[in-house]
DRENSE-735989 format. One record per residue (C-alpha): residue number from 0; x, y, z. Coordinates in steps of 0.02 Angstrom, whole numbers. Layout:
BEGIN
(NUM (X Y Z))
...
***
This chain:
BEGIN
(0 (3720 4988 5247))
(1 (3901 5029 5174))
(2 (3914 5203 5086))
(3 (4056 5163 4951))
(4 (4158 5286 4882))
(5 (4219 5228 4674))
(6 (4375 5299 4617))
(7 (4354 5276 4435))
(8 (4161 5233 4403))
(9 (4152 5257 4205))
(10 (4300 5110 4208))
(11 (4234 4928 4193))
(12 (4283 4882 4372))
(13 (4197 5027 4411))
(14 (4031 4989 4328))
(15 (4044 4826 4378))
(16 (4069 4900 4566))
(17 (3901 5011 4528))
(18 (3803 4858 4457))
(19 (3822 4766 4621))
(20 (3775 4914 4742))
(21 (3612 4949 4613))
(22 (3569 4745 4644))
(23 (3587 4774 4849))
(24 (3515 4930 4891))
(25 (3491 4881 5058))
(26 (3675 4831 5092))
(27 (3755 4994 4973))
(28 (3742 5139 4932))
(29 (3874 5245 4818))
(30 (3885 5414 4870))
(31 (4038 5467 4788))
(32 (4079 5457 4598))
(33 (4247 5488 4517))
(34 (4311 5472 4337))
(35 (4433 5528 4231))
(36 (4346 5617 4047))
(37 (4203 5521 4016))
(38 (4084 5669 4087))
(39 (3928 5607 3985))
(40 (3917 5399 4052))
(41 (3966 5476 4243))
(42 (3813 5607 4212))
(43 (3710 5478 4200))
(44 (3782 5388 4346))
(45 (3730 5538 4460))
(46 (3562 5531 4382))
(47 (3542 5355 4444))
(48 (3638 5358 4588))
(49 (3634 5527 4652))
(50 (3800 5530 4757))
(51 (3828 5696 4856))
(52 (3993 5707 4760))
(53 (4088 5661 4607))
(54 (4249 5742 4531))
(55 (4337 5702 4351))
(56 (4511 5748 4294))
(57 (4528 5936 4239))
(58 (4436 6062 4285))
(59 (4350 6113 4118))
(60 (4266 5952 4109))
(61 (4199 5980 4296))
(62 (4129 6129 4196))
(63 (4053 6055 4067))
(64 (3976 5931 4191))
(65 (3908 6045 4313))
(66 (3825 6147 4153))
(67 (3752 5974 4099))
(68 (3655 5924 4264))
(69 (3514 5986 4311))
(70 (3526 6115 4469))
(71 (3425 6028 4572))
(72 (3536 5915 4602))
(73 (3665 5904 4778))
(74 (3800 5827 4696))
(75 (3963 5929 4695))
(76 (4069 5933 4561))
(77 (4245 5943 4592))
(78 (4402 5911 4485))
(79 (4597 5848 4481))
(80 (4685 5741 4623))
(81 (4623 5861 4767))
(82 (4451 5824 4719))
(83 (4471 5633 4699))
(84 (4567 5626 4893))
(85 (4392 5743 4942))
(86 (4297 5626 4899))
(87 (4382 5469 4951))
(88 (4397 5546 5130))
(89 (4217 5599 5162))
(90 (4185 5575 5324))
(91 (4017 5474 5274))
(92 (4116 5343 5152))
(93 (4147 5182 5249))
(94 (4234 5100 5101))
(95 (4341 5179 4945))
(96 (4327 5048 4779))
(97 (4517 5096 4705))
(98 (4489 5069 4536))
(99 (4562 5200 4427))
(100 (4705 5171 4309))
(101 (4874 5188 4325))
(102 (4986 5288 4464))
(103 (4854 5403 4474))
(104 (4763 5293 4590))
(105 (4897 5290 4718))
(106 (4891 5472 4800))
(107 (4685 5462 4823))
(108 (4701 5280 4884))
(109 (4827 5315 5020))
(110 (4724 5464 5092))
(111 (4588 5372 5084))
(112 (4679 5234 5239))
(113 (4728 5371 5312))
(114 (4570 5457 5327))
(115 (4516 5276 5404))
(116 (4422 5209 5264))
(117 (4412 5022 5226))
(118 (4469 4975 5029))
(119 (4436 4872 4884))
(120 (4568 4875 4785))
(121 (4573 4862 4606))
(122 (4723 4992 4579))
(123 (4870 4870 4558))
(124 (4981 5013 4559))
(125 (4937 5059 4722))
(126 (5034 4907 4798))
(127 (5161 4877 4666))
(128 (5236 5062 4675))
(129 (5229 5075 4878))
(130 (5165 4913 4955))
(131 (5263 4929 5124))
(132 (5195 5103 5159))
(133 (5014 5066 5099))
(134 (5010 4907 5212))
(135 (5113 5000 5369))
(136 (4989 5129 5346))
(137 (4838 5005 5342))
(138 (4896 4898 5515))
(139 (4922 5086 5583))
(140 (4737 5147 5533))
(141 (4670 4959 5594))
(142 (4576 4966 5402))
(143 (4548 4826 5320))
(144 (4614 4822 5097))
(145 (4535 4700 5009))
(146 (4579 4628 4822))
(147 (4473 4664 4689))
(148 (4557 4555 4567))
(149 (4476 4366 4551))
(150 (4656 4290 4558))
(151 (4672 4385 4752))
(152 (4535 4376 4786))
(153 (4539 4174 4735))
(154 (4681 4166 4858))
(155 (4593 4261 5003))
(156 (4446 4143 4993))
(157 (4582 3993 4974))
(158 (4668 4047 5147))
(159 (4493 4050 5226))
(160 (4519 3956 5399))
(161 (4692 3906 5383))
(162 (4876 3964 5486))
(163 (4965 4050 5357))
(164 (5119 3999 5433))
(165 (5049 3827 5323))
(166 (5068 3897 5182))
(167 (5209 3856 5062))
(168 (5168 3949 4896))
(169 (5022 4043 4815))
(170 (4973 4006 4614))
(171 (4906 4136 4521))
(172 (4836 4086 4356))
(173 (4846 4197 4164))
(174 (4744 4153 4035))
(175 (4861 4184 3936))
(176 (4813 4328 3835))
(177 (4785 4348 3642))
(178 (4954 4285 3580))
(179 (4962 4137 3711))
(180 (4986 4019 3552))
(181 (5058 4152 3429))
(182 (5237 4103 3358))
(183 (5373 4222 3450))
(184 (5412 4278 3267))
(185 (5236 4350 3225))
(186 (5228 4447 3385))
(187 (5344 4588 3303))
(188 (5197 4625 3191))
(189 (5069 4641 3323))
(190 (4948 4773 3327))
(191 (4845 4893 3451))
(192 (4687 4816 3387))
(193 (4749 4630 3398))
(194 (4811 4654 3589))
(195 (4662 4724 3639))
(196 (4554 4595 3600))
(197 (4579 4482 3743))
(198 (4506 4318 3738))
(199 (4410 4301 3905))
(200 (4407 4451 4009))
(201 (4321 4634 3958))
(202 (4438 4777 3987))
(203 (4521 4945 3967))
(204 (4660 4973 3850))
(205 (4805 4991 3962))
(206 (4732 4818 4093))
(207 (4724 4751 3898))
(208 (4886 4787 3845))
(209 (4969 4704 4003))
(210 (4869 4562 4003))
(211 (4936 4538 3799))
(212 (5127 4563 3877))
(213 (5093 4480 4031))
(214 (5157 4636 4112))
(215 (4977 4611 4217))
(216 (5027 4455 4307))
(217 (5169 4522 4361))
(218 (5100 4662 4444))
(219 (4998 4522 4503))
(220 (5130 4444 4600))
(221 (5202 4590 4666))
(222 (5036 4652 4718))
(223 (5026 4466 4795))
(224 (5178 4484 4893))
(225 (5108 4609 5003))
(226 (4939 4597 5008))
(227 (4982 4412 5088))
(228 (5152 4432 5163))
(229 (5249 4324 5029))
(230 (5423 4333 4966))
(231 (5417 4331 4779))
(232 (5504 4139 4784))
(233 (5335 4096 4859))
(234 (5233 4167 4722))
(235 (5201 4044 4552))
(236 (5113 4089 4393))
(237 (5026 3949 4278))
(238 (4936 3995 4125))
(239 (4754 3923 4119))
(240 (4667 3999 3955))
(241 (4506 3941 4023))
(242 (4511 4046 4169))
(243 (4376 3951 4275))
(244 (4506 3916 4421))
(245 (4565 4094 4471))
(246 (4716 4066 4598))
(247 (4760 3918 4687))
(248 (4862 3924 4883))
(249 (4982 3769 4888))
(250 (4990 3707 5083))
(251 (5141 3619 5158))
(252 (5070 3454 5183))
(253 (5032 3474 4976))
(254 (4863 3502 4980))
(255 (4816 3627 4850))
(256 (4646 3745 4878))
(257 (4572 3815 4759))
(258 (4419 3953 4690))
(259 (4336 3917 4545))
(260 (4189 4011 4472))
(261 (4141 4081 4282))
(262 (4258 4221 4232))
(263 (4173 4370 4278))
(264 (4217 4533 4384))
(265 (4054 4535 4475))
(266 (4090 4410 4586))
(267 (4278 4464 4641))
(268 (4202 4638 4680))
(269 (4057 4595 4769))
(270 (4153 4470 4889))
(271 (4266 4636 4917))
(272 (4105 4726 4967))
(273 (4020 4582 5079))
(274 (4167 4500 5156))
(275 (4170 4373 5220))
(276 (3993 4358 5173))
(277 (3959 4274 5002))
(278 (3792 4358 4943))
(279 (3688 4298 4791))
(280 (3704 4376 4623))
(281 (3620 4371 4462))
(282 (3768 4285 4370))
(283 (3739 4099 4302))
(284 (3804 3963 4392))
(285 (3981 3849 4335))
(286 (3958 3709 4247))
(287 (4116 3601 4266))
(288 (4022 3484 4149))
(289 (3990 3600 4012))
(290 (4193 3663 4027))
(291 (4257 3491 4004))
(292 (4444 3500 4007))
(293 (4550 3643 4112))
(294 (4725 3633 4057))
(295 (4873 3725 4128))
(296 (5063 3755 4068))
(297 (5205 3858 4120))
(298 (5208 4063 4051))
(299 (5357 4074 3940))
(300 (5450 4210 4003))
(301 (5561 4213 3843))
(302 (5412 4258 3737))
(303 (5347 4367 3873))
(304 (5478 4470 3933))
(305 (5355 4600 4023))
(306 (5336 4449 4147))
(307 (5524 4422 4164))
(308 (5521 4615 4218))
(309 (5421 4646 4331))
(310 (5453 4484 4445))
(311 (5637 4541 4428))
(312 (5590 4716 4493))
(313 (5485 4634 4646))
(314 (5637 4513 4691))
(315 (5734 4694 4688))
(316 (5616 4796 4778))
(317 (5628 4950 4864))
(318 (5599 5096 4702))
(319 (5637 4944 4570))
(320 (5454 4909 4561))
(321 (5388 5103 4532))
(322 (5538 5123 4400))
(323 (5455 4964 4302))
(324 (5279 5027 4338))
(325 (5309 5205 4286))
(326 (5401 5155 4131))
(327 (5249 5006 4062))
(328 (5133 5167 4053))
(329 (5252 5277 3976))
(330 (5277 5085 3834))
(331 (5104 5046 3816))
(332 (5058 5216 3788))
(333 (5161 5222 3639))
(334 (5121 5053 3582))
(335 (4962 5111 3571))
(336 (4985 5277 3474))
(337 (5076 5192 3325))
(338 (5246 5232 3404))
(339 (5330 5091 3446))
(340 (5292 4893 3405))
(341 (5254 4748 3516))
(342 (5407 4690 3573))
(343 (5489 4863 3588))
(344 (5375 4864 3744))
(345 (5492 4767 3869))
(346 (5651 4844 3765))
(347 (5593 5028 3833))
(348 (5552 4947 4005))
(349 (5700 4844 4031))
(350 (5826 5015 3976))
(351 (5738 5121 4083))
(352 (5754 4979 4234))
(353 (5946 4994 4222))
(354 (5972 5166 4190))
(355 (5891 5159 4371))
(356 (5988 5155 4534))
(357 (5894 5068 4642))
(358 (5823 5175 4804))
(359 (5724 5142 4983))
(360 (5549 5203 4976))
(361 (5498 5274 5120))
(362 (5371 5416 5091))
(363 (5248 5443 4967))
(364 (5314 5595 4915))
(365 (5479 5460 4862))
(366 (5369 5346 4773))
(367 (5314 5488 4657))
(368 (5478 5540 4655))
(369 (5531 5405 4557))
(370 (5385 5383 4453))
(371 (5413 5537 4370))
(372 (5592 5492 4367))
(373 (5546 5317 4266))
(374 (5418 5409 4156))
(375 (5539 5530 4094))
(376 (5685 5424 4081))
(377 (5548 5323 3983))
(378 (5519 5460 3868))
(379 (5709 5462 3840))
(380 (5720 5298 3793))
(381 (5561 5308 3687))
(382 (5649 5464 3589))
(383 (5792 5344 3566))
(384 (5700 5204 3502))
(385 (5593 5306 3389))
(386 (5735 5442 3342))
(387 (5593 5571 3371))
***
């Protein structure tokens, strides 16, 4: 029996996460809830699940919450970052499910190894702002971090019982994203309503948004290079819109491995959970017959200039990475309040990624640091762009 701790349950990683503990009560049991303002869906998650604590965002929703639930409950109700790093370091979690959005994942994640606790990571941000300390700190714990994502998690299951030194290069595959065929010169027009409707996958806004820039696979790769020990020149990207092959490891002799499964978050997270057991589930089986064709073809980097970005700022390193991460949030934000169009995106990323002098990382205290230095610089640029 694993007691999981989910930071970010009302997300749809999250409910994903709580749909495979509710299937294998035997093997799970959540005892800690967090989420950020969505106080009604997470008070019926501690109806069902009865964790001994939860914690949202501000304080007045904790409020609202704890007037909501019935006082015969145990759960606590806590609030802010000091409750979310409570709860992820309870002595009676075994594993923390990282799955909030954004930087805001990073500070409960990183207590959480250092409290001891195994992780299944969903928070890309976690590894793309400070990858070297969150992996340092992981060897010095002895904890094990597992990838959430099906295209690392693809690759983990691809590098099953083989040297890594054979290894020559890892492939992650995109669908694509809404605009994968749109002409370059309609993209301008884009809107918040088209981007979020992504072809394949079901998720939040801002996972939405990236995946529509592309932004999301390279946080993929960067999150890549250290969860497996790449360099970024060992790290490809192929776009496969029908998203039945999920990542792909490329040996030296040429042999190319590769997991395949229908495109669903259930099974990435419940691998994560059971490793390196495979247990059953309730989704339906592939049919490679029914799929018929999987095609591939290089991302266009030209048209997707998110991409571009952020494997630039990995090949940099060092603060590059937070600077790029800080500053997307601060773009798609905007994008998605009206404020700036679809292309203006990468312009606000790419201004804020020079006005940047590039810095070592070496606390997490730094790597905060400069994320509030790219969001504001952000915010700069934004004012420029928009002449707000």
């Amino acid at each position: 029996m694993k007691n999981i701790a989910i930071l970010g349950s009302t997300g749809s990683i999250g409910l994903n996460a709580l749909e495979v503990i509710a299937r294998s009560p035997e093997h799970y049991s959540a005892i800690a809830l967090t989420a950020g303002r969505n106080v009604e869906l997470l008070k019926t998650q501690i109806e069902k699940f009865r964790p001994v604590g939860v914690a949202v965002l501000e304080e007045d929703l904790a409020e609202i919450l704890r007037a909501r639930l019935d006082k015969t409950y145990p759960t606590e109700v806590l609030s802010g970052t000091e409750g979310f790093v409570h709860l992820a370091t309870l002595q009676e979690v075994d594993t923390v499910v990282s799955a909030m959005t954004g930087a805001a994942g990073l500070v409960p994640t990183y207590a959480a190894i250092e409290a001891g606790k195994d992780i299944a990571l969903a928070n890309k941000e976690t590894l793309v702002m400070a990858g070297p300390l969150i992996m340092d700190a992981a060897k010095r714990q002895k904890i094990t971090i597992l990838p959430i994502d099906s295209e690392h998690s693809a690759i983990l299951q691809s590098l099953q019982g083989h040297p890594r030194e054979d290894v020559r290069r890892i492939i992650l595959t995109a669908s694509g994203g809404p605009f994968r065929n749109f002409p370059f010169g309609d993209m301008e027009k884009v809107t918040p309503g088209q981007a979020l409707d992504h072809p394949t996958w079901n998720m939040g806004k801002k996972i939405s948004i990236d995946s529509a820039t592309l932004m999301n696979k390279g946080l993929e790769a960067i999150e890549a290079k250290w969860f497996f020990d790449l360099r970024m020149d060992q790290i490809s990207i192929v776009i496969h819109p029908q998203s039945i092959i999920h990542s792909m490891v490329e040996y030296r002799d040429g042999s190319i491995i590769a997991q395949m499964g229908i495109p669903h978050m259930i099974t990435p997270i419940s691998y994560a959970l059971s490793y390196p057991r495979h247990i059953e589930n309730h989704l339906v089986p592939l049919q490679l017959d029914e799929i018929g064709t999987l095609t591939f073809q290089k991302p266009d980097l030209k048209k997707f200039p998110c991409l571009d970005l952020a494997l630039q700022a990995g090949e940099i390193g060092q603060s590059m990475p937070a600077v790029m991460n800080g500053a997307n949030e601060i773009a798609v934000d905007a994008f998605l309040n009206g404020k700036i169009g679809f292309l203006q995106i990468p312009m606000l990323i790419r201004r804020t990624m020079e006005a940047h002098r590039t810095s070592p990382i070496n606390s997490i205290e730094k790597v905060m640091e400069t994320d509030s230095w790219a969001r504001d610089t952000a915010r700069e640029q934004l004012r420029a762009i928009t002449g707000e």
